[in-house]
Structure formats: C-alpha cells, structure tokens
N, C-alpha and C positions, 0 to 999 in steps of 0.2 A: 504493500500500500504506500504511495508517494503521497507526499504533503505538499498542499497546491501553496501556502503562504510560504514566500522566501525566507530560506536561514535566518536572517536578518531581524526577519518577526516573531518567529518563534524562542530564539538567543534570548530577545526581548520581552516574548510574554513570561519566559522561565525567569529573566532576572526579576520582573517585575514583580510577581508572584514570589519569588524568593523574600527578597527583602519586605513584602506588604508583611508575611507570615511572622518575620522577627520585629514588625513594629506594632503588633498588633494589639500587644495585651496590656499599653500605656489606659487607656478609658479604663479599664478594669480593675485597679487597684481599688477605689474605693470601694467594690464590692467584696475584694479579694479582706479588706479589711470590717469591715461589715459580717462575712462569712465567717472569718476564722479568727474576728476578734485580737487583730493585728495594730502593734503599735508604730509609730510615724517612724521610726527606729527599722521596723522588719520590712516597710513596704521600700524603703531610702534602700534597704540591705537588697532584695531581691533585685530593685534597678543594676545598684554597681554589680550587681556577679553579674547580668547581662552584659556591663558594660565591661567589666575586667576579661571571660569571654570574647569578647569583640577583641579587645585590648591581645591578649592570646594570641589571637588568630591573626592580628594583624601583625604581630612581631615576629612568629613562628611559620606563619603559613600565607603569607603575604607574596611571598617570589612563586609558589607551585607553579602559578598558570604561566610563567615563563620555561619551566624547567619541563612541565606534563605535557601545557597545550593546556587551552579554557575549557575544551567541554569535558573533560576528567575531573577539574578542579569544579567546574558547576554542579556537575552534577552530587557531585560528595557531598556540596553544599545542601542541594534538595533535599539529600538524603538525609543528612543532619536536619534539618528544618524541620522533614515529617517527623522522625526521633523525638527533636523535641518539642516538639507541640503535640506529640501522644502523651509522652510524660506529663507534660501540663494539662493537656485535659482530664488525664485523671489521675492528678496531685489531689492526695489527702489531707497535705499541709504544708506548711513553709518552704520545708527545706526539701522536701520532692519538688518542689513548683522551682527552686533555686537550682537546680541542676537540668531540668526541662530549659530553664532560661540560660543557664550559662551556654548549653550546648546548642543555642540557638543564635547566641550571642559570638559562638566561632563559628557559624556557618552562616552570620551576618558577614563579618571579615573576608570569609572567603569568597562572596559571592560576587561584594562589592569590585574586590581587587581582578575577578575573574572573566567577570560579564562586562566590565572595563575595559580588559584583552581583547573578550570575545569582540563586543560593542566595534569598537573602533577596528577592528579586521575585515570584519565583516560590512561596515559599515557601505551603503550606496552614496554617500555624501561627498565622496571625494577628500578634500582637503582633510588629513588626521584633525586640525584645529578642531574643526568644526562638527569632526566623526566624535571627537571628546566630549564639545557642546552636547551634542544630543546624547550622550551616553551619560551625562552629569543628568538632563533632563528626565529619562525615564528613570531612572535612578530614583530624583524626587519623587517621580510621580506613585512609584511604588512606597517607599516610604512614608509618604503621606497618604496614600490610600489604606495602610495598617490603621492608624489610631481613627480614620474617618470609620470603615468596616467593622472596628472593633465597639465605636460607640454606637453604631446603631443595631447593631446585635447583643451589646449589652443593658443597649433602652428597651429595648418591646422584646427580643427573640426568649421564650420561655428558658428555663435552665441555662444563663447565659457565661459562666463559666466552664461549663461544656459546649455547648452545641456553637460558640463564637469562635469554635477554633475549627470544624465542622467544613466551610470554605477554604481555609488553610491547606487542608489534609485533602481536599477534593483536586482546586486548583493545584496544587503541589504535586501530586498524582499526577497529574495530563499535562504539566510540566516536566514530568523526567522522563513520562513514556515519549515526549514531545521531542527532547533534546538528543533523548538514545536515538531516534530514528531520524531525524535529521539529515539532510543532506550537507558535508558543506565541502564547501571548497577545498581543495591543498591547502591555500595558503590561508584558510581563515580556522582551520583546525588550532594552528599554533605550534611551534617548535616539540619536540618529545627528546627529551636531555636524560640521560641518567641521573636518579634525585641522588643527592649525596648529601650527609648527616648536617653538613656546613649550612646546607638550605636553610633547614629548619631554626640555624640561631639566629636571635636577634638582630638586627641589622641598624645598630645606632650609633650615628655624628654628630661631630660638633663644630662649625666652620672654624677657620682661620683665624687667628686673631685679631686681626682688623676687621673684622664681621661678627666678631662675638658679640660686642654689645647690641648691634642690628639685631643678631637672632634672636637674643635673649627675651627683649621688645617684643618681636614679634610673636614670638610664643605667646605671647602672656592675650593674643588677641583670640587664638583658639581654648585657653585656660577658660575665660569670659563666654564667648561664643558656648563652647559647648556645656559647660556651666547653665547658665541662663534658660536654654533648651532643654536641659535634666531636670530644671525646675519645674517646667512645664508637664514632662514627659513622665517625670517619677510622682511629685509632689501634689499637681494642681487638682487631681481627682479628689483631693484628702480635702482642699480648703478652696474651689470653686463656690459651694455655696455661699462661703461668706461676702464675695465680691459681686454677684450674680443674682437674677432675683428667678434665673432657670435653675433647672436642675439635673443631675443625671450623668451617666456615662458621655452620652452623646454632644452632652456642652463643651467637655474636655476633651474627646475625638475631635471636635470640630476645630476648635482651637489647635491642635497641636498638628492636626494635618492643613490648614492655614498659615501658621507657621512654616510648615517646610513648603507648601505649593509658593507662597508669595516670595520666601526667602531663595527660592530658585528662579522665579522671576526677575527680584531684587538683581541677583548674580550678573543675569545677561544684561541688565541695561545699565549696570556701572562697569561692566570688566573694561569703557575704555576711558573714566575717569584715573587719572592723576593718583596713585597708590598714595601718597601721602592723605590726601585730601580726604579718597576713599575710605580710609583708615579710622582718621581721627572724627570724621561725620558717623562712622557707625557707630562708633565709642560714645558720641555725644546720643544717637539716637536708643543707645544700648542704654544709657544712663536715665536717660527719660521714660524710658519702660519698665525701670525699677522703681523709679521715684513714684510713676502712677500706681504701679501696684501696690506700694505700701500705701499712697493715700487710700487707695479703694478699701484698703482693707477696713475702714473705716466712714467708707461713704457707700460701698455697696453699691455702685454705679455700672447699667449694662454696657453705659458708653463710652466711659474710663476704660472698663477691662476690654474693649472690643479695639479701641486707641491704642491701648496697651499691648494687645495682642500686635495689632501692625505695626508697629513699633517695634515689638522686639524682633517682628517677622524683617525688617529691614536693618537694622543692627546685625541680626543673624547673619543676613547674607553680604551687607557690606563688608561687612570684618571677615569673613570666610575669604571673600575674591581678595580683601587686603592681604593679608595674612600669606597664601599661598604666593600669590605674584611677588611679594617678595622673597620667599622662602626659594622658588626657582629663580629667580634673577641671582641671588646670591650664590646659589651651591652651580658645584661646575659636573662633568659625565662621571667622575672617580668618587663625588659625594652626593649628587640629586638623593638620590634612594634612603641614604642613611638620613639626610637630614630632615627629606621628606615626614623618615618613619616617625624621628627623631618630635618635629614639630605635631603629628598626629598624637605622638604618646602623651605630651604638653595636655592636650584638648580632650584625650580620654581621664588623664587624673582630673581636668576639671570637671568634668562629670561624674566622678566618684567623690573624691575625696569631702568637699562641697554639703554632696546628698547625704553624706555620712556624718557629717556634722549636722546640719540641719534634724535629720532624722533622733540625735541625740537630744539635741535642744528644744526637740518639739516633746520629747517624754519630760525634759522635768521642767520645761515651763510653758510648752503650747506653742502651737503651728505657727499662730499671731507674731510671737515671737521670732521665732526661726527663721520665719517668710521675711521680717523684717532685718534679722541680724544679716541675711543673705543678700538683700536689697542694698544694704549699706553698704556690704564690702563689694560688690558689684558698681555701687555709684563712684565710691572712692576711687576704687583699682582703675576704674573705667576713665573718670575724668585723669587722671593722673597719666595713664597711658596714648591717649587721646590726644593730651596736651605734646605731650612727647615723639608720639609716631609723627605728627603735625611737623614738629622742628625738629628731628632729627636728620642732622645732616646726610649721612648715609642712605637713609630712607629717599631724600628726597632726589641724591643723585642715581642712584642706583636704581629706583623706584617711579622716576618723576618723570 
C-alpha cells in the first residue's frame, strides 16, 4: 500500500503528533491535584522530571539523528511517547505519573532535534533558511496544540485523566505505522554512522574569552524565557482562578497554547530586527507581564490576565530569536553544537530550578506568595538584563 501524501507531510504529521503528546498534560495539573490531593511542591516536582527528561535527552541523545538518520531516531521517539503516556494514563499516583512524564520528557528531546533533521531534508522549500523557518513552525504548532487538546478534554471529556491521553495513543499509532512505511528519498533518510559510546556524552562549551561575558548575558535570556513559560505550563492550573473570573482546564490550555502559537509568530516578524534592540524590548515586554500578573493577583481582571498572556507571548518569542542569533553569531563550526547545547541547558535549569522553588514557597506560605516572589525576581533579573543586552558592546557589534 503507497501513501499518496508526500514524505514531507507525513515526517510532519508524526513530528507534530509527537510533540502535541508530550505537551499535553500542562491543563491537567489542577485536576491531577484535586485527585490525589497534591501539594504546589508535587505538581512544580512532576513539571521539572518532564523537564530534566527533556534536559537528558537533549545532552545525551541530541546528535543520534546525525549519527542513525531521522527516521530511526523519530521513531524511538513515538515509541517512547506511547510508553509514556500509557504509564500516565494509568498512574495510581505521583510518582508513576513522574516516570510516565520523564520518559516522555526524552522523547520530547528526541523528537525535536530529529524531525529538525528530518524537516529541513526533506523539506520542498528550497532555501535550508527557510526549510528551518517552517520546521520551527510546525514544531509550534504541535506544541501548542498539546495544552489546547489537553484543556478541552479535561473540560467536558468524562474521566478526563484517562480518556485525555486516548488521542495521544491513537494519533501516535498512525504516526509510527505512518513513518515505518514511508517512502523517502536517499538523501532525506539521513547519514547511518556507527553510534559510538562518545555520542551519547554530553556535549558542553564555553566561548573564548573575549565572548565570555556576551554568552554569559545571553544565557541569562533563555534562564527568563523558559522560566516564565514553566510558570505558565507547571503552575497557572493551581492559581488561574484567582486572576480569572473563568474557570477550568480549558482556561489554562488556552493560555499556554496562545503562548507558544503567538510567541512563534512573534519569532518571524522580528528575526530581522536589530538583536540588541530585539533583546532588550522583550526583556522590557517580559517584565510587564510579570508586573501585570502580580497586580491581577489582586484585581482578578479577564483583561489584565489576557494582556498578560500577550505579553509574555511576545517576551517569549523576542528573547528566544534574541538569545539564539546571538548565540550562532558568536560560536564558530569546532563550537556551534556545544555552545548551542551549552545555552539550551541555561533555559532548561530555568524551568526547573525556579518551579522548585516556587513549589516550596507555595506549601509554607501560599501560591499568592510564590506567584509573587517569582514575578519579582523575573522583573529585576529582567530589567537589569534588558538594560545590559541594550549597551553591550559586543552585542551590538556582533549582533547589530
């Protein structure tokens, strides 16, 4: 049986499916706390193993799809993704649902770095630039169709702890029977290398020394970035009702798949501003979406948090496009990889480390709290880096 849609579409329905599956079950925390009687501490805890998971996979299993070929490494990924979204459907408690998500959480890594490969191989666009553009695109689109699918399955779908992973295990299914049968080209298979133990380690840089202090900076804009977004992604199901006068899963799927659809728009219509500029405007618009949401916390405004939301949906994606174009302007073909991994691992501790504190702060003194001590050091770090990325020399020649 031949498949009448091009490699091309199918590569793309499996990435997209892939990654929907590992962003799915952000709406669902505050049932999952609700259920099993979970404190801000367990739901902050299950985020980071996702994210340390991811974090895994990107420092250990990040080069396969050079070394295998993409469609070996996608597909492991599917496979992992069903894995663990069975485990998570039927997790009894914490620490089963904690291993469903980690293991979902390295075959998020793998999927990204793989259907990347594939993507841009494959791609009919011509120019690689713009075979990237659109591999960054669907990428979004799958990512933010996890926490939209997951809220509205966790609003109205009966038993929604169960049956909201149901789609997951379906699509995911007709994804790998999709990619095994597949036609593709010679060259869009991808190289097949013997893997050698060395693959699998870490792969972390640190520029030059005349670029130390550049990187240092610039790290510090995915620290923020991914941060802000974990806020969202781990936290906001816990304390949406206080700011909202809605309620439910679906409030916070909606939000956080908004977040990454805008923040991928955001992407393409500044990538040919001025990196300085770029830089320090999302910093300022990063800081205003912290500042609203402490006020809300206390005004309970739908139009504050919906401001807020586009707000940090543009922070998010200014400081991503900032952050990177610097990051390759500076490294050269003997360091791109390493420093690449290097500034990603930056942007994954901020998404842990952050949540775990928060999560602390919110058992012994409440969410209010937390929500707030996070907003601060977010406004601080943010103006302070903003100010910086703006006048730094480096930045601006290297960058400008």
């Amino acid at each position: 049986m031949k498949l009448r849609p091009t490699p091309y579409v199918w590569v793309s329905f499996a990435m997209i499916v892939g990654v929907m599956g590992t962003a799915l079950i952000s709406p669902l925390y505050g049932l999952y706390r609700d259920a099993w009687d979970l404190k801000p501490s367990d739901v902050s805890m299950i985020y980071v193993v996702y994210m340390f998971g991811a974090l895994c996979g990107l420092l250990t299993l990040g080069r396969l799809a050079d070394r295998l070929g993409f469609r070996p490494v996608m597909t492991g990924s599917l496979v992992l993704v069903l894995v663990g979204t069975l485990i998570s459907l039927a997790a009894p408690d914490m620490a089963v649902l904690s291993v469903g998500r980690f293991i979902v959480g390295v075959a998020s890594s793998m999927m990204t770095t793989s259907a990347t490969v594939g993507l841009t191989a494959l791609s009919p666009f011509g120019r690689p630039q713009r075979a990237a553009v659109m591999a960054g695109l669907l990428m979004a689109v799958g990512f933010g169709l996890g926490p939209l699918l997951g809220g509205i399955m966790g609003q109205w779908a009966p038993a929604p702890l169960v049956t909201t992973y149901v789609p997951t295990l379906v699509l995911g299914a007709l994804g790998l029977w999709a990619l095994r049968r597949v036609p593709l080209p010679a060259e869009g298979g991808g190289p097949s290398r013997r893997l050698h133990w060395r693959d699998l380690l870490p792969h972390l840089t640190w520029p030059e020394a005349s670029a130390s202090s550049t990187f240092l900076l610039t790290c510090i804009l995915p620290f923020l970035v991914f941060g802000v977004f974990g806020l969202y992604a781990a936290m906001s199901p816990l304390f949406l009702d206080k700011l909202v006068p809605w309620h439910g899963p679906v409030v916070s799927g909606t939000a956080i798949a908004l977040i990454l659809f805008m923040s991928a728009a955001v992407q393409n219509l500044v990538s040919h501003m001025k990196t300085y500029r770029c830089g320090s405007r999302g910093m300022a618009v990063l800081v205003l979406s912290n500042a609203l949401l402490m006020v809300n916390l206390f005004v309970g405004s739908g139009l504050l948090f919906v401001i807020g939301v586009v707000c940090t949906s543009i922070g998010h994606g200014m400081g991503s496009v900032a952050g990177m174009s610097v990051v390759t302007r500076i490294a050269g073909p003997h360091n791109r990889s390493g420093l690449v991994a290097t500034f990603l691992l930056v942007g994954y501790i901020g998404s842990m480390l952050p949540m775990m504190a928060m999560g602390w702060i919110a058992d012994h003194w409440g969410l209010p709290v937390a929500v707030c001590a996070f907003c601060s050091m977010v406004i601080v770090l943010g103006t302070v880096v903003g100010v910086l990325f703006h006048r730094h020399p480096r930045i601006r020649a290297v960058a400008g």
